[in-house]
C-alpha positions, 0 to 999 in steps of 0.5 A, spaced: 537 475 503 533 469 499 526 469 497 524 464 503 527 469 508 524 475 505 517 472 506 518 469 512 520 475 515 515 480 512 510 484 517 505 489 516 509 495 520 505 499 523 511 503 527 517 506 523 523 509 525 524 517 524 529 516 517 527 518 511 527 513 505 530 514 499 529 515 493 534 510 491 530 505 496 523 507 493 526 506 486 528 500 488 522 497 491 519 501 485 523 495 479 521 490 483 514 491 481 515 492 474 518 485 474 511 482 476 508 477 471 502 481 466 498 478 461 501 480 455 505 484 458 500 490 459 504 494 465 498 496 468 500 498 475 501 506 476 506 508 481 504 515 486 509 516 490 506 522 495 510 526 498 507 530 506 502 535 502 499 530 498 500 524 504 496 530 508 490 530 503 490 523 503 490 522 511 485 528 511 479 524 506 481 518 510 479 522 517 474 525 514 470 517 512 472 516 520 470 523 524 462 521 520 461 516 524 462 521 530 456 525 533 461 529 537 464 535 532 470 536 537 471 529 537 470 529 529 475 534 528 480 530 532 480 524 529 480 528 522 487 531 524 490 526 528 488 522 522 492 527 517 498 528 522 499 520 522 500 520 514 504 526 514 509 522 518 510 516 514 517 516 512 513 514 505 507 513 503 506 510 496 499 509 492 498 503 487 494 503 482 491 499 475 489 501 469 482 500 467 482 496 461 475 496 457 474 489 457 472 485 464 477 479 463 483 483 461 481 488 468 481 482 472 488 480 469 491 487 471 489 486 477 492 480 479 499 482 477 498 489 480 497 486 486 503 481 485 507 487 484 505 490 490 508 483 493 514 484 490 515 492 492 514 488 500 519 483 499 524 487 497 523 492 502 525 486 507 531 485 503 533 492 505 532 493 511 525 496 511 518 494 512 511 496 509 504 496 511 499 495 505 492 498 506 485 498 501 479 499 502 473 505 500 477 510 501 482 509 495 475 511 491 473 517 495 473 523 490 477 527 495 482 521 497 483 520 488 484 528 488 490 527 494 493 522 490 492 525 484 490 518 482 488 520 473 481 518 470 481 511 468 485 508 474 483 505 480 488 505 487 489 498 490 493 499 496 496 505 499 503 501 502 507 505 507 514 504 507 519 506 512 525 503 517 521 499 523 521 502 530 518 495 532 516 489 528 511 484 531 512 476 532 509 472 526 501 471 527 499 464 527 496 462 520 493 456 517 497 451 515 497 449 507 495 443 507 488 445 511 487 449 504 490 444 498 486 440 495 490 435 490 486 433 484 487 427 480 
């Protein structure tokens, strides 16, 4: 499959099939990311593959951040475990982080390139037949959500990508146009 094709292709899957992914197929997707461009090649992504306890944990603090909302404590507690059972089941789940460096400008380099990396990991996965489904948020920097992951000090989560074999892949969404967004300078 080409680039163009990959991109045109790729959907956020929210429906996976019951297959596992390999460890190949993570691996694979994992080299893809390190092939992202860094400034001064500073490597900055960190790579958490989690596996059903961990996937568990992390359902758990996302759960708990959407059951305080609730009034009802029956209500909250089935959105806790309805949340950590969606996680669990996800034939992978892999949490991306950056390294902080001290300095603000390097910071910001990093994350661009983690978040390129991220990219590429999606790309590649429609190149194999698989779909992902990237998502961020404040529950990345939640002390219990950091503590599922295993997420070390001095990192900080950017996406958690589900990876999977898609059950259904939904038509593309409209979208703008580059032109309507480009502006040529003389």
């Amino acid at each position: 499959m080409n680039v163009s094709d990959a991109i045109a292709q790729r959907r956020s899957i929210k429906k996976f099939q019951d297959r596992a992914v390999t460890r190949d197929e993570i691996d694979a997707l994992l080299d893809a990311a390190v092939q992202a461009p860094n400034h001064h090649l500073t490597q900055p992504w960190r790579f958490y593959v989690l596996g059903p306890e961990s996937r568990r944990g992390y359902g758990l603090a996302l759960g708990e951040r959407k059951a305080r909302k609730l009034a009802d404590p029956d209500a909250a507690a089935a959105v806790r475990e309805k949340t950590a059972a969606e996680h669990v089941a996800f034939p992978a789940f892999i949490a991306v982080a950056v390294v902080l460096d001290e300095k603000p400008e390097t910071r910001e380099e990093d994350y661009a390139a983690v978040m390129q990396a991220v990219g590429n990991m999606m790309l590649a996965a429609v190149d194999r037949g698989l779909g992902t489904h990237m998502r961020t948020g404040a529950v990345m920097d939640d002390p219990a959500a950091r503590t599922a992951v295993g997420v070390r000090d001095g990192e900080r989560i950017v996406a958690m990508l589900s990876v999977g074999v898609p059950a259904e892949v939904p038509p593309p969404k409209a979208r703008q146009g580059a032109a309507a967004v480009t502006t040529w300078t003389p």
